[in-house]
N, C-alpha and C positions, 0 to 999 in steps of 0.2 A: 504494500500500500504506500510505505515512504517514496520509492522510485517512480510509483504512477503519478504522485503527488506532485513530486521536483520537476519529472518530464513535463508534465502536466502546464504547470505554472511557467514554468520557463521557457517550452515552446511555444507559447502561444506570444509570448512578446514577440519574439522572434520574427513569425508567419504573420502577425499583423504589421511588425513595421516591417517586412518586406512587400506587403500587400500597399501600404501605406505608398510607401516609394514608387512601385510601380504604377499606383492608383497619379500618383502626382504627377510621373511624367507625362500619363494622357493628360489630364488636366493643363500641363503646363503646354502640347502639343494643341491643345483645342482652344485656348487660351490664343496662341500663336495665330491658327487659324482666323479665330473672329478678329483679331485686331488689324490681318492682313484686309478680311471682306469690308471693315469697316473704311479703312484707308482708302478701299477701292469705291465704297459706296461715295466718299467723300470727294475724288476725283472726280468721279461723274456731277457730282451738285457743283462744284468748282468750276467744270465744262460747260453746266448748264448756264449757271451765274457769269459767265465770261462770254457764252455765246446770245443769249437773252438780256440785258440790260434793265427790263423791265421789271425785275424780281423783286417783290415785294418784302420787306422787312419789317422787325417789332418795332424799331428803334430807326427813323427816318436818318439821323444823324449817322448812323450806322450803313449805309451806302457803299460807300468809298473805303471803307476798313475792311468790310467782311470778307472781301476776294484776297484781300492782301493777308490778314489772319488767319483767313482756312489755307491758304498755298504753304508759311509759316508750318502750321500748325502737321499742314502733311508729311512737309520734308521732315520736320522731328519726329514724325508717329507719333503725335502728343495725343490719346484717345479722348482724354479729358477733355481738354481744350477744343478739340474736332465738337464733340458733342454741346459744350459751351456755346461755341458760333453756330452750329446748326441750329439750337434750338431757337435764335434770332431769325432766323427764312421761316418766312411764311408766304412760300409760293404756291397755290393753287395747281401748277401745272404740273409739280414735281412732289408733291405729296405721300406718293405711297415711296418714293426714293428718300426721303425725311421719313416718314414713318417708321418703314424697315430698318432706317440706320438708327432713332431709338429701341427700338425695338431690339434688335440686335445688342445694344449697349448695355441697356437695361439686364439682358439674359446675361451677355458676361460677367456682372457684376452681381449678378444674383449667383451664377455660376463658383464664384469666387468667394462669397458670404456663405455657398452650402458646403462648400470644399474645407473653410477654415471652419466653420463650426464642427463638420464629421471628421477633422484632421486631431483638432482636440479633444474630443470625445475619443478617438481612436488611443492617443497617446496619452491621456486618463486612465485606459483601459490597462494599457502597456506599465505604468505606473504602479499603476494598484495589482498587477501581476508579477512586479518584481518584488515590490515592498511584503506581501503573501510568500513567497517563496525566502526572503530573509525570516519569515515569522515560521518559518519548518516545521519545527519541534510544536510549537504550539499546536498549530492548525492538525497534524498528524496522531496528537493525542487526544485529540476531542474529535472523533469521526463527527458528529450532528452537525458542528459547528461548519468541519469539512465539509459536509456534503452540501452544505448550503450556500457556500462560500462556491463550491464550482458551480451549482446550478446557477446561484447571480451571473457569475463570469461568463457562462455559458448563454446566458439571455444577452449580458452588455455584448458579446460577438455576437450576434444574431443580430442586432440592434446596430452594428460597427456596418457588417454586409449589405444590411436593407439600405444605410444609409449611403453608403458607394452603388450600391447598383442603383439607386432613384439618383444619383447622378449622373450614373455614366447612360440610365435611361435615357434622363434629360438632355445630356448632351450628345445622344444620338438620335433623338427627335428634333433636335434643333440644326441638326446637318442640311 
């Protein structure tokens, strides 16, 4: 029972933060992807703003800046900032290419807020599975206390998986 206990506890850090790693470099690969389609959506509104003169804005005074701002803003890849001056067009004719490129943004960044919340929950889990395995002696002399202690752990990974796979759901629905 002590050996299934130590394997037990100490494998599973292990396999989660490899899982963890792995899980990150999609993320960081999908991540990569949206900030290119963004850049590109942004090139086209820059196209259009340069080919159309007519484009309507929030801020009249804002004319003369916007082209020069979004061109700035694309040579840096600044996605921030890209999204800052878009949200200033308010052109009728180009709408769902403004739309989609909120839209877009929005998802990355939601992308990013479900990534770091199940990245810390995951290395919570990896925590509380090392500090369990210095407490050895203890946990292996109180079977009840044992058994309860891996059935938690056993729900917290279950709860670790559901929450990578509703991301990588997400971001294969959002391809």
């Amino acid at each position: 029972m002590k050996e299934s206990f130590y394997y037990f506890f100490s494998a599973t850090p292990q396999v989660l933060g490899a899982i963890l790693a792995l899980f990150g470099v999609f993320v960081i690969f999908k991540l990569q992807a949206l900030k290119s389609y963004l850049i590109g959506i942004s090139k086209s509104i820059l196209n259009h703003i340069e080919t159309k003169p007519a484009v309507a804005y929030e801020d009249k005074m804002e004319k003369a800046f916007i082209p020069i701002r979004l061109r700035e803003a694309i040579q840096i890849e600044d996605i921030k900032k890209l999204k800052s001056i878009i949200d200033k067009i308010q052109d009728k004719g180009i709408t769902s290419v403004l739309d989609d490129f909120r839209a877009k943004f929005d998802f990355r960044n939601s992308l990013i807020k479900d990534t770091i919340k199940w990245s810390i929950f995951t290395a919570a889990i990896i925590i509380a599975c090392l500090t369990i395995v210095s407490q050895g002696d203890y946990f292996v002399d109180h079977s009840c206390l044992l058994s309860i202690t891996f059935w938690v752990v056993i729900g917290l990974i279950t709860a670790c998986f559901t929450g990578f796979i509703y991301i990588l759901i997400k971001s294969l629905k959002e391809s």
